[in-house]
C-alpha positions as a Python dict, from the first residue, in 0.01 Angstrom:
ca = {
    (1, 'X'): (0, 0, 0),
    (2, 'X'): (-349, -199, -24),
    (3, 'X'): (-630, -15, -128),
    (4, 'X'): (-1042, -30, -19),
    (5, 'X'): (-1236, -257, -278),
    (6, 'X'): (-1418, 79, -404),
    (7, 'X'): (-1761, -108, -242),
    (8, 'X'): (-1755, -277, 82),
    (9, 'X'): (-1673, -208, 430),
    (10, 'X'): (-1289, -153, 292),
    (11, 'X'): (-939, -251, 384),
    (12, 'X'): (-869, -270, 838),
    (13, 'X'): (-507, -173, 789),
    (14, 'X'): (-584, 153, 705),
    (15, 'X'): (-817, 230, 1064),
    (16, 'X'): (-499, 44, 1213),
    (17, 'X'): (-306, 287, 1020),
    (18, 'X'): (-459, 608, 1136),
    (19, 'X'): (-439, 473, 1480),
    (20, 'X'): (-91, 430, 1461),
    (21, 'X'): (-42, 829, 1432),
    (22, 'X'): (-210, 912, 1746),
    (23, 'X'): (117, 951, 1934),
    (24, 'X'): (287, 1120, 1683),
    (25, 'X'): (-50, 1386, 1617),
    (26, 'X'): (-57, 1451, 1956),
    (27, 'X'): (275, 1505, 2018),
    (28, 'X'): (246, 1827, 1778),
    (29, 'X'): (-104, 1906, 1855),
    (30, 'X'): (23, 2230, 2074),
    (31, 'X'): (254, 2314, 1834),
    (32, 'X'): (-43, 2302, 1539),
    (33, 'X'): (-296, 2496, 1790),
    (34, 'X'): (0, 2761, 1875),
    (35, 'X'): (82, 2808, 1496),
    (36, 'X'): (-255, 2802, 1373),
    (37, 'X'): (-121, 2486, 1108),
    (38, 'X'): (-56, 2143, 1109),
    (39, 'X'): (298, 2082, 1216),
    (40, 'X'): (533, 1977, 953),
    (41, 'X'): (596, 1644, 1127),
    (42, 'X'): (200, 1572, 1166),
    (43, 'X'): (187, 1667, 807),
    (44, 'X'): (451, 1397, 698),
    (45, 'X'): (318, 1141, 885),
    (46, 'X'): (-31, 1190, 726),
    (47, 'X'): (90, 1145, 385),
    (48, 'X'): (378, 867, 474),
    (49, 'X'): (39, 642, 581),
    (50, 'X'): (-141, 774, 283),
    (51, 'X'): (-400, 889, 440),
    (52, 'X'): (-401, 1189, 169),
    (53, 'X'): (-447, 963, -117),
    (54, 'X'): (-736, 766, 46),
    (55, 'X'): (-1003, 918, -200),
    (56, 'X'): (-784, 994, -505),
    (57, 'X'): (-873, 784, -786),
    (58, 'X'): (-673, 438, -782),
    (59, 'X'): (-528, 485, -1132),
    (60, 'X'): (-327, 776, -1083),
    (61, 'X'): (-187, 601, -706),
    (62, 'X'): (-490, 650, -470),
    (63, 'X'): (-633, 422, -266),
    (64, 'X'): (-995, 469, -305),
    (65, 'X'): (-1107, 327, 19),
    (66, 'X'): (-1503, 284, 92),
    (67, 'X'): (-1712, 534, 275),
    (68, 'X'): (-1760, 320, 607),
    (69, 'X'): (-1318, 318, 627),
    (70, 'X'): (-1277, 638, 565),
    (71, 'X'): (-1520, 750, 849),
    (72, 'X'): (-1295, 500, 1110),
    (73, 'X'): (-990, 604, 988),
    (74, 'X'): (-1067, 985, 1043),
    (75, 'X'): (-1232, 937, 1376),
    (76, 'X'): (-932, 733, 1464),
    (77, 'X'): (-716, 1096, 1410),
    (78, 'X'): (-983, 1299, 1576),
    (79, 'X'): (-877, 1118, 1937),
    (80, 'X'): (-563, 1256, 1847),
    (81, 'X'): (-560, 1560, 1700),
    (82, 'X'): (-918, 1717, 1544),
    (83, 'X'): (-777, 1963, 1355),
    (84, 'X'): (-544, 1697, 1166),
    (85, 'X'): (-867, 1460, 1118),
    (86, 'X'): (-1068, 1804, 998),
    (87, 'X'): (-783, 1819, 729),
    (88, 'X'): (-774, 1468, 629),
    (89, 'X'): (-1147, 1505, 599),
    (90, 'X'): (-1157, 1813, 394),
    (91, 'X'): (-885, 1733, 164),
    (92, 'X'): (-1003, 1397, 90),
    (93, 'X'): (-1354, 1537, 12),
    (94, 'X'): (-1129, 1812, -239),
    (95, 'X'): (-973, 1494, -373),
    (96, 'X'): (-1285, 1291, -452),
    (97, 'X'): (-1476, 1584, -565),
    (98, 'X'): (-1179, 1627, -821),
    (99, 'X'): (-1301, 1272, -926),
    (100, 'X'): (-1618, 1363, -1032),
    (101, 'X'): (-1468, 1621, -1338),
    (102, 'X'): (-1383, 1517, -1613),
    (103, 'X'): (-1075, 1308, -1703),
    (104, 'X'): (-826, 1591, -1873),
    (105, 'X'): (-897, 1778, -1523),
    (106, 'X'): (-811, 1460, -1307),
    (107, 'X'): (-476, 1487, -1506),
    (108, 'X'): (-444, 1869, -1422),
    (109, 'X'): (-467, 1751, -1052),
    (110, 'X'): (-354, 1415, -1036),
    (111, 'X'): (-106, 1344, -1294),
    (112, 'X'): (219, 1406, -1121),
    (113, 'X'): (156, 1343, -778),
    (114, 'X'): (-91, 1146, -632),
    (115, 'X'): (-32, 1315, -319),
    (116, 'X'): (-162, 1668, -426),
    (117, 'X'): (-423, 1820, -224),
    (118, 'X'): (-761, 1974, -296),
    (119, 'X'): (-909, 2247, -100),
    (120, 'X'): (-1269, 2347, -129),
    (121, 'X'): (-1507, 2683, -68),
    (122, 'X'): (-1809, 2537, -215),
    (123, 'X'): (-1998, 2843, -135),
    (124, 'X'): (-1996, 3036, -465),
    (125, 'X'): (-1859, 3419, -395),
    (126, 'X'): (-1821, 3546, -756),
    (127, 'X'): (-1993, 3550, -1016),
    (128, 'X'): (-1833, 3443, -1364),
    (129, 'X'): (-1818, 3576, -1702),
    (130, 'X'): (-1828, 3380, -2045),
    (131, 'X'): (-1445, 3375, -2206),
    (132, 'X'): (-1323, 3143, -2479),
    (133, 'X'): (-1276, 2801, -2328),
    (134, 'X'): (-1409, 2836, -2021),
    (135, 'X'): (-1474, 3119, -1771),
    (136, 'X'): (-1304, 3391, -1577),
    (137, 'X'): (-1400, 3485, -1195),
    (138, 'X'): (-1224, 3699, -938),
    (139, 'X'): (-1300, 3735, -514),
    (140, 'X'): (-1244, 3597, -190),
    (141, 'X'): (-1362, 3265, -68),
    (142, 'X'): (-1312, 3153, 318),
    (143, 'X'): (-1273, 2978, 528),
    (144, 'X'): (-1009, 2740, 332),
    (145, 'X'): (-959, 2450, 559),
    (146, 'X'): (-628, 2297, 429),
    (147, 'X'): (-489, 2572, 209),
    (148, 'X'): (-146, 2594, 389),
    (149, 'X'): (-121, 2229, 281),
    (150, 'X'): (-306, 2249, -91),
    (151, 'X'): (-139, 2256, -395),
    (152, 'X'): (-511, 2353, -579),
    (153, 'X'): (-799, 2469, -471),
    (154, 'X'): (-1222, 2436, -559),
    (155, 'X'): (-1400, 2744, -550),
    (156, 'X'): (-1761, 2792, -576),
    (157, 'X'): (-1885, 3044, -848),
    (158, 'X'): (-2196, 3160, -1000),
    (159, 'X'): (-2224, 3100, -1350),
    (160, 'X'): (-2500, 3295, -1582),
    (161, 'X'): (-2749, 3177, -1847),
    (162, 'X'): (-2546, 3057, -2155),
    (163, 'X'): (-2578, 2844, -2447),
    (164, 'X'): (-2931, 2797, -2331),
    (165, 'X'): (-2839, 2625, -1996),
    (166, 'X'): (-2989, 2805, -1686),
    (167, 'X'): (-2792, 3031, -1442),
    (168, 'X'): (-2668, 2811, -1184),
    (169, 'X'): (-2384, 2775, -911),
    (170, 'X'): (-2061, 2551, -1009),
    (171, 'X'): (-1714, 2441, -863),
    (172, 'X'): (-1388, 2544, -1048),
    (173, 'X'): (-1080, 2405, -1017),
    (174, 'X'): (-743, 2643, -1042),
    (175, 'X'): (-396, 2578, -898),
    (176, 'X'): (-297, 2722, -571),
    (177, 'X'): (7, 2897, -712),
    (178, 'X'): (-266, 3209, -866),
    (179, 'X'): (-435, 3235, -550),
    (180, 'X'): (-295, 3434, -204),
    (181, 'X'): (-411, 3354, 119),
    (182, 'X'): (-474, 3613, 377),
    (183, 'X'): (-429, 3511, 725),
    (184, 'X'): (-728, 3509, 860),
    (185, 'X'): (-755, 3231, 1084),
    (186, 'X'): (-768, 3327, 1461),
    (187, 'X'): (-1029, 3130, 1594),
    (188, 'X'): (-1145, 2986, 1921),
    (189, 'X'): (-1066, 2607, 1833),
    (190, 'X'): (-960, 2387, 1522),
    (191, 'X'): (-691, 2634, 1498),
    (192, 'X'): (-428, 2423, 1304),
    (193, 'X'): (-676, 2380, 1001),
    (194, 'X'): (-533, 2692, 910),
    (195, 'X'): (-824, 2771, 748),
    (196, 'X'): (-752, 3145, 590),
    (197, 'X'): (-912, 3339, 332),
    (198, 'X'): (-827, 3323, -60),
    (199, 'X'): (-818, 3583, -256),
    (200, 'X'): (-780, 3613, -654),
    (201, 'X'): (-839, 3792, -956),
    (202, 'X'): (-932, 3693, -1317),
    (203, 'X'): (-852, 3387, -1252),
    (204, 'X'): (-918, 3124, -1588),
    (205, 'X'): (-1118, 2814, -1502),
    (206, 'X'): (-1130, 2617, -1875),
    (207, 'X'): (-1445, 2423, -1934),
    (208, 'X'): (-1319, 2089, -1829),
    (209, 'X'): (-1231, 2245, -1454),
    (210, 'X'): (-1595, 2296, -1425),
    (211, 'X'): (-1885, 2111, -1211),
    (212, 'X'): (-2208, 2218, -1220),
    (213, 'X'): (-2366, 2212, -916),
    (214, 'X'): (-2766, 2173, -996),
    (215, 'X'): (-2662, 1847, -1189),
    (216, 'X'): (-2392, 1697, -957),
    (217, 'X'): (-2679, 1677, -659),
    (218, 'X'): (-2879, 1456, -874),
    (219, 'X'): (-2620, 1265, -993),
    (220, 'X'): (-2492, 1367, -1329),
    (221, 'X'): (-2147, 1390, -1307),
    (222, 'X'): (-1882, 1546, -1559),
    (223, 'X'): (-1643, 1264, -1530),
    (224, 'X'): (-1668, 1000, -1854),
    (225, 'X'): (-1638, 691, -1628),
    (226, 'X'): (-1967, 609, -1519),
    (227, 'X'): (-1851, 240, -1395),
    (228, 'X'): (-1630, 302, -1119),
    (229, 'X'): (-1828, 270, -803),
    (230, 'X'): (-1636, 537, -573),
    (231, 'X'): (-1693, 830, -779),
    (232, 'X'): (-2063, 734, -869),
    (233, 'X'): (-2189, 802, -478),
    (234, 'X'): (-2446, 1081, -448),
    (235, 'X'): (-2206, 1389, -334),
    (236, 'X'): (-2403, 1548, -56),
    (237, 'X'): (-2485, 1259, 152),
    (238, 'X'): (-2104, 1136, 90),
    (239, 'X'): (-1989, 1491, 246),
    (240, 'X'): (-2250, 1491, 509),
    (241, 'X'): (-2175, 1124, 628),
    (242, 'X'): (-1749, 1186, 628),
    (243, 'X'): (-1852, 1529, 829),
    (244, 'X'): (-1959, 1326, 1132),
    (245, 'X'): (-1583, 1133, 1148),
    (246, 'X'): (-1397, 1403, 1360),
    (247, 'X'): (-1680, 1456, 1575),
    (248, 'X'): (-1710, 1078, 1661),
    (249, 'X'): (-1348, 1087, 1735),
    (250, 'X'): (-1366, 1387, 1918),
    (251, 'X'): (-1689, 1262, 2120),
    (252, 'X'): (-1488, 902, 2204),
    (253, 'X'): (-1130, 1069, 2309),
    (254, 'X'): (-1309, 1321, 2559),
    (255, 'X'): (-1534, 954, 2688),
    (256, 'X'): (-1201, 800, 2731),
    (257, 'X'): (-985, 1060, 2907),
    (258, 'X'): (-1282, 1115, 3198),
    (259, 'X'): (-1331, 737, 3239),
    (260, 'X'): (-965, 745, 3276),
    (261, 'X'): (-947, 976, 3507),
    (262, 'X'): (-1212, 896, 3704),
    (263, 'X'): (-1107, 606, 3922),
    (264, 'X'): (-844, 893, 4042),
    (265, 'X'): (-1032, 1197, 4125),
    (266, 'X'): (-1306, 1238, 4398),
    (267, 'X'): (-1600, 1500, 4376),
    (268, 'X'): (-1541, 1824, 4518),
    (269, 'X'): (-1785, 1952, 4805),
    (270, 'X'): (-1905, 1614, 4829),
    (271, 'X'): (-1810, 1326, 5037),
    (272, 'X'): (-1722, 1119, 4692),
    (273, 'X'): (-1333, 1013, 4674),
    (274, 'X'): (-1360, 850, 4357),
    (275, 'X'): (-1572, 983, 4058),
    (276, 'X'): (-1649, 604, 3979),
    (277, 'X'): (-1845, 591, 4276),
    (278, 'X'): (-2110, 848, 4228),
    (279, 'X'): (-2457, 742, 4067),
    (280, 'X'): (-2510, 1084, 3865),
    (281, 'X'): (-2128, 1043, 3741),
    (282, 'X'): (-2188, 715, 3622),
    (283, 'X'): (-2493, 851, 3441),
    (284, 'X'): (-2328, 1087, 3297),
    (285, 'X'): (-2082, 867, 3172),
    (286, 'X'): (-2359, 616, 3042),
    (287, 'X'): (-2552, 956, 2865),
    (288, 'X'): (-2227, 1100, 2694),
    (289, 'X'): (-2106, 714, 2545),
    (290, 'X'): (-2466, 671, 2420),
    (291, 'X'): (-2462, 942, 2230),
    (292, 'X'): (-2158, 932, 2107),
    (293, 'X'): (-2262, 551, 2014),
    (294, 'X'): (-2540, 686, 1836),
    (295, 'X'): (-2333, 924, 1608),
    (296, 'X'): (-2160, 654, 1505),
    (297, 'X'): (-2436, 436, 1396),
    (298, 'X'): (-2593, 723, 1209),
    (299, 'X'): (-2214, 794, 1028),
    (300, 'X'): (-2255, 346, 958),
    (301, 'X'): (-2587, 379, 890),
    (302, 'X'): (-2540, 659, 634),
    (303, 'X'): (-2222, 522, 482),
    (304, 'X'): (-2429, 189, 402),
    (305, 'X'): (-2707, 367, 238),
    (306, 'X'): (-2465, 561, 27),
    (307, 'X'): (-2219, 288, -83),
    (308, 'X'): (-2566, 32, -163),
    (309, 'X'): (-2699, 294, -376),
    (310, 'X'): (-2344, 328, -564),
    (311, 'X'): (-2311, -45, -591),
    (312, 'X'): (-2654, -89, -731),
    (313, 'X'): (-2608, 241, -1010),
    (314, 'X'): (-2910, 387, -840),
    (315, 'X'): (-2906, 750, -632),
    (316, 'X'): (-3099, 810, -356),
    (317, 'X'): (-3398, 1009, -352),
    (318, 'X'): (-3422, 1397, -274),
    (319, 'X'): (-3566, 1293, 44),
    (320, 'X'): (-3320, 1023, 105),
    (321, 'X'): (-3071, 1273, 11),
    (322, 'X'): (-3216, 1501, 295),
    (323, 'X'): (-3270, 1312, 535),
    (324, 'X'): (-2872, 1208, 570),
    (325, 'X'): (-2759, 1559, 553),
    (326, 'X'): (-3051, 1612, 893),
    (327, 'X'): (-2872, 1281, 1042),
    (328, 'X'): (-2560, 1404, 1000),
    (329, 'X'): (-2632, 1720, 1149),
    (330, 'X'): (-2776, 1543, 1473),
    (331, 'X'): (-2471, 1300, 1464),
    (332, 'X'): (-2251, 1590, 1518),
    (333, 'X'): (-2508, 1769, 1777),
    (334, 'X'): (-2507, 1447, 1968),
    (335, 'X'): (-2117, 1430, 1978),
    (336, 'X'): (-2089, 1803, 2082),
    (337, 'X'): (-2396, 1737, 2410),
    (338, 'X'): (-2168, 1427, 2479),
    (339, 'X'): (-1842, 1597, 2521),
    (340, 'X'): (-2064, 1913, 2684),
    (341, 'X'): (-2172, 1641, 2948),
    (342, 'X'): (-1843, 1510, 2997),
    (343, 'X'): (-1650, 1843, 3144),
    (344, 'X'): (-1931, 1923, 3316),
    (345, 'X'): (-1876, 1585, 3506),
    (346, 'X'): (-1528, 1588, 3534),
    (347, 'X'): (-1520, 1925, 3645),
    (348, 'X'): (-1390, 2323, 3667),
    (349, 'X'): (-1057, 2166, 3598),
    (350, 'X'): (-1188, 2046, 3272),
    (351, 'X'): (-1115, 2417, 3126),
    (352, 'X'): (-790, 2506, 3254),
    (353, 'X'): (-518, 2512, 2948),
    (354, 'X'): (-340, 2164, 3035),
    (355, 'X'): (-604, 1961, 3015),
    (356, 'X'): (-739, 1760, 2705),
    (357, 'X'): (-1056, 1817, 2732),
    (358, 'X'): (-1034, 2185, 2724),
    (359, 'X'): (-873, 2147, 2355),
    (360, 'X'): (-1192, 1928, 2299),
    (361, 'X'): (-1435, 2140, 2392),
    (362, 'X'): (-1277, 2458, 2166),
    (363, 'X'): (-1253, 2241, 1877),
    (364, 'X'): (-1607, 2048, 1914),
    (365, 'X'): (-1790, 2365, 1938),
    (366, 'X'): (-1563, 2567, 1662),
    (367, 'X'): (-1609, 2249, 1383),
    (368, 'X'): (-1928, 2173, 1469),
    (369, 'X'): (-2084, 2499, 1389),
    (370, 'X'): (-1992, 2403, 1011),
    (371, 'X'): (-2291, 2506, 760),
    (372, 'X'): (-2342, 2125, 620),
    (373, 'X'): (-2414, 2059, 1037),
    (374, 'X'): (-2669, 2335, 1088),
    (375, 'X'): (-2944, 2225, 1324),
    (376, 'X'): (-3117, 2492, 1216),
    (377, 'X'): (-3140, 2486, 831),
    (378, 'X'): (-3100, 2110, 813),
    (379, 'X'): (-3431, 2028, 959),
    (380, 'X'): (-3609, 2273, 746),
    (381, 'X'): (-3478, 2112, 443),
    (382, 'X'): (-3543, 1810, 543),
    (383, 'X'): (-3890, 1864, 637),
    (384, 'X'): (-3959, 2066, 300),
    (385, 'X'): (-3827, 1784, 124),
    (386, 'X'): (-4086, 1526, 273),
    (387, 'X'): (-4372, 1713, 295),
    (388, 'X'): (-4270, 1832, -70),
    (389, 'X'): (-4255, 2194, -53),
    (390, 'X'): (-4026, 2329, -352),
    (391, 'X'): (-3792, 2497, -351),
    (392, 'X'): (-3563, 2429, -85),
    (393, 'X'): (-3342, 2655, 83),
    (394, 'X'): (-3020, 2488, -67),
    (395, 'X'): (-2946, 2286, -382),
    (396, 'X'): (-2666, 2134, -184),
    (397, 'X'): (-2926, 1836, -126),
}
């Protein structure tokens, strides 16, 4: 199975690949929404086309596919099924997280199946305490997108002043198997993400499970392989651009279902037999694609800056850095107004339980109210960071 280049625009077959899984994604989508987790079937599929491996590192079987790929090929499972392209998108970000520790934990992970997934709760809930090899932290982090389907999990944790390194957050690495999962899922939309509520207690994260936080954002990884270009990418802006895939997908499978429809279905109280025919409809129409254009040429736009900066062994700058995580967020805001115009086009009918776009519309407003898409907090920081006001409100810059 072909892998990206690790630099360009990477490797068609594996958009054509995700594409080839719509039927099959939507043909358990009710089942995943009704269970509240990705069907079995929808699961294999996913990993038969690799789409798990696409950000493991390439020498222990992943395909390390470029930022610009991975964004098409996740949109590509949004039209589908959003929850199963929020789960590709999550997991792959576990997996090339886990690429930025150091080697021996890449083995942990990596070494026996290059299909093992990576959850993440980056938000650090417990505080850790100093052991002998590494550190020891118990609590509850949620919501875990993808840990029905995770074989290890990244928590965030507070770590305190030692060896005369500042206090400072960090992401630790520990195998599923020590953790439970409450099931706490029950949500208005992206249901099947299954995205519960761990729970553990002194659990061990060694030293070489560990990623400091403060020095990731700038750059300074853990891993000892400073050459390869995929796991040198600044890790906000690579999060924040692969955010905006499901959205775009999401945003383009609503645009095509009315535009569909619309040659079939008249207005009602009006004297319009076919949608297609009315001037404000057609608007509409023009309004929803053009944003959902736009989102994509932000998520292009971002992915280029990213994967030029990792080609050249530079990083961007804190306010290039913030200004992608504020484009992000609009990309998604512009995909959620475009679906939000789209049922209010097509209709009352739009909300009834058999249609499409009602699924949209649950999911689009549940995913896009994640914290790295705030349109609240991300213009702040973005404005603090140009104007130079220290500190931000978030390292995660």
């Amino acid at each position: 199975m072909p892998g990206g280049d690790g630099g360009g625009h990477g490797s068609d077959e594996a958009v054509r690949r995700a594409a080839g899984l719509r039927a099959v994604l939507a043909d358990h989508r009710a089942t995943g929404d009704q269970e509240r987790r990705l069907a079995d079937e929808a699961l294999q599929a996913l990993t038969d086309a690799g789409l798990f491996r696409a950000w493991v590192p390439r020498r222990f079987g992943g395909l390390e596919y470029d930022l610009r790929t991975i964004v098409d090929s996740t949109a590509a499972l949004a039209t589908a099924d959003p929850s199963a392209a929020w789960l590709v998108m999550i997991l792959s970000c576990g997996d090339w997280l886990t690429g930025l520790f150091p080697e021996r934990a890449q083995h942990d992970v990596f070494g026996e199946d290059p299909d093992t997934r990576v959850c993440q709760v980056l938000t650090p809930h417990s505080t850790a305490r100093r052991v002998d090899g590494g550190w020891v932290a118990g609590g509850r982090w949620g919501p875990a997108s993808g840990c029905l389907h995770a074989q290890w999990a990244m928590l965030g944790i507070r770590l305190p002043e030692h060896d005369g390194r500042p206090a400072g957050s960090a992401y630790g690495l520990v195998p599923m198997r020590e953790l439970t999962v409450k099931d706490t899922w029950f949500t208005l939309g992206m249901r099947a993400t299954g995205s519960n509520l761990l729970v553990g207690e002194e659990l061990f994260f060694p030293d070489h499970r560990i990623l400091p936080v403060g020095p990731a954002t700038e750059g300074r990884y853990a891993r000892e392989d400073e050459e390869n270009v995929r796991y040198r990418a600044a890790l906000v802006p690579t999060l924040s651009t692969h955010l905006i895939a499901p959205f775009v997908g999401m945003a383009t499978a609503a645009l095509d279902y009315v535009v569909g429809e619309s040659d079939r279905r008249g207005i009602s109280f009006t004297n319009y037999e076919r949608m297609t025919d009315s001037t404000a409809f057609q608007m509409a129409v023009a309004e929803a694609a053009t944003r959902a254009d736009v989102a994509r040429m932000i998520a292009y736009q971002c992915a280029s800056t990213v994967e030029s900066h990792a080609r050249a062994g530079t990083y961007p700058s804190y306010v290039e850095r913030a200004r992608i995580r504020q484009h992000a967020s609009h990309a998604v805001q512009q995909c959620r107004e475009a679906v939000d115009l789209l049922v209010s086009a097509y209709g009352a009918s739009a909300v009834a339980d058999s249609n499409p776009l009602q699924g949209l519309l649950r999911d689009i407003h549940t995913g896009s109210r994640h914290a790295i898409a705030s349109t609240l907090g991300n213009p702040e920081l973005f404005g603090r960071a140009m104007l130079g006001v220290r500190p931000n409100i978030t390292e995660l810059i």
